[in-house]
C-alpha positions as CSV (number, residue, x, y, z in Angstrom):
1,X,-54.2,-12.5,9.6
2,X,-52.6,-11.8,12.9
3,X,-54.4,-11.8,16.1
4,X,-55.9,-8.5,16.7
5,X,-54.5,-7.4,20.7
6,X,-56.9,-6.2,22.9
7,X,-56.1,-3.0,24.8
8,X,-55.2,-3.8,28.7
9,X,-56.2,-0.5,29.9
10,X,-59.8,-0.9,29.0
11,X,-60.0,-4.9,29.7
12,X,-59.4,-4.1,33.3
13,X,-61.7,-1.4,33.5
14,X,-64.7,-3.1,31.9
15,X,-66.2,-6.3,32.3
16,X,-69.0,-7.9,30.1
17,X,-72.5,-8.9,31.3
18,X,-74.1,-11.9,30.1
19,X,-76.4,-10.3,28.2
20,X,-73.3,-8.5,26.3
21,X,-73.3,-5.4,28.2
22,X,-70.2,-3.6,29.4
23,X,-70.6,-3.2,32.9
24,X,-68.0,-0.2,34.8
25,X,-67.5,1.3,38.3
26,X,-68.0,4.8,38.8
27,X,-65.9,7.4,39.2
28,X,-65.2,10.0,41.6
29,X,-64.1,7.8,44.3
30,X,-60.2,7.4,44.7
31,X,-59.3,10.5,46.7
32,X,-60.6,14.1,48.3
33,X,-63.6,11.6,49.8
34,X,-64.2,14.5,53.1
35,X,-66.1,17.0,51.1
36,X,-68.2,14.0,49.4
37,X,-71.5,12.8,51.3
38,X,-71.7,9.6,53.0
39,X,-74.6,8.8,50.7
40,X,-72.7,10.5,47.6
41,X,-70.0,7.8,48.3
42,X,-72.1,4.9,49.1
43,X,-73.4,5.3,45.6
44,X,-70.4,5.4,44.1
45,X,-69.4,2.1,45.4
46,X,-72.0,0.7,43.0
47,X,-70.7,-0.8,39.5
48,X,-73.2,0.6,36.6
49,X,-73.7,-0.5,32.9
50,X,-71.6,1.5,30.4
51,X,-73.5,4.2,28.3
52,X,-74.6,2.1,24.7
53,X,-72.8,4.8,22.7
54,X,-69.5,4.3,24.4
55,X,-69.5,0.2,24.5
56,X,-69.9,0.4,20.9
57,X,-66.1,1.9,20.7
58,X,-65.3,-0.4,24.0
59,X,-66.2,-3.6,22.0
60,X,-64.4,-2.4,19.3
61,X,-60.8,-1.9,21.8
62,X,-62.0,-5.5,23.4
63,X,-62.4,-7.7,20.4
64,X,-62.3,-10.9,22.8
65,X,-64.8,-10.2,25.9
């Protein structure tokens, strides 16, 4: 049985928790920032935990995190 190759797209977008969580940052935030509030923005900074039904998939494309 071959090793099974994790997708590089989503390893560097997620990260796990220790309690096996997938944690993300939000989006929303790379460009066209002057019609976004300063506290719209601030919040976006923050990293949040994935939504439960998408990690299932997300553990599934990152068999080794």
């Amino acid at each position: 049985m071959p090793k099974m190759k994790t997708k590089r797209a989503a390893a560097k977008r997620f990260q796990v928790t220790g309690t096996g969580k997938l944690k993300r940052m939000k989006a929303y935030k790379s460009h066209i920032l002057t019609k976004k509030t300063r506290k719209n923005k601030r919040n976006l900074r923050k990293a949040t935990i994935a939504d439960p039904t998408n990690a299932k998939v997300m553990k599934k494309i990152l068999p080794y995190m």
